[in-house]
Structure formats: C-alpha cells, structure tokens
Phi, psi and omega in degrees: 000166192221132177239101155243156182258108167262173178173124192224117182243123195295165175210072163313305210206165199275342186289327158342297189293330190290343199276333187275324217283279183335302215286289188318280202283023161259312134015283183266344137305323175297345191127349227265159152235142176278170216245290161224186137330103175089002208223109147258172179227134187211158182260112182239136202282336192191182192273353164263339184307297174329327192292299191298312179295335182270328170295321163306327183280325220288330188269054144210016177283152162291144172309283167252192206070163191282158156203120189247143163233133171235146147251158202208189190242154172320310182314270185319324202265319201299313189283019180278149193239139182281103215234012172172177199074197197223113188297131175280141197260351186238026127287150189282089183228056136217204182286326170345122180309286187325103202279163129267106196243000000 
C-alpha cells in the first residue's frame, strides 16, 4: 500500500515558513518521499504498519493549512497515468515487494 500526503501551508511570514520547513523534514523522517511540491509519498507494508504512520502524522500536522492523507494499493499507485511532465526513473512505481534502502 501507498501512503500519499497532500498538503498546502501558508508561508507568510518567517515563523510559517519555520513551521512548513519542520513539517516537510519530519515527512521525511517518517519515511516519506517526494512525489512533486507538496505531494509525499511512503511505501507501507500492510494495514497496521499504515495505521501507526497515520497516528504518528495526525501528531505533526501544523495548526494551520490543509493536510489530506490517501491510501492506495500498489496496483492503484503502480497504474497512475502521467498526463504531463516526464516519469522520474529513481521513484519506486511498481508492485514489487522489494524495498531497497
């Protein structure tokens, strides 16, 4: 399964900005990579690992701006269609098991 995070957070002011920044690399402490600007992504093996990463995010969303989280299935993330831009060759888009870290 795929854990993706959308998200869009003002960056007014510099404290805004400290607050997206802190978001963004606890993001990326969790496991998670980006997809585009504002778009993460994380690889979750079964549905409690997926439970424990969404109880962990419910505690670092910022007060304010939006934040959406979907989950999807490999099949579904693997079948996403590129409708502009250029497919990135170092993301991970298939069914595969095999994690590499």
């Amino acid at each position: 399964m795929r854990m993706i995070i959308f998200f869009d957070l003002p960056m007014t002011n510099a404290n805004e900005r400290k607050t997206y920044a802190t978001f963004r690399k606890r993001l990326t402490q969790e496991g998670f990579v980006m997809m585009q600007q504002s778009v993460y992504t994380k690889l979750v093996l079964n549905s409690t690992n997926e439970k424990s990463t969404h109880d962990r995010i419910k505690k670092i969303i910022p007060e304010n701006g939006i934040v959406q989280l979907l989950t999807v299935t490999e099949n579904q993330f693997a079948s996403m269609e590129y409708l502009a831009g250029k497919y990135d060759e170092l993301s991970i888009q298939n069914t595969d098991r095999t994690v590499i870290l």
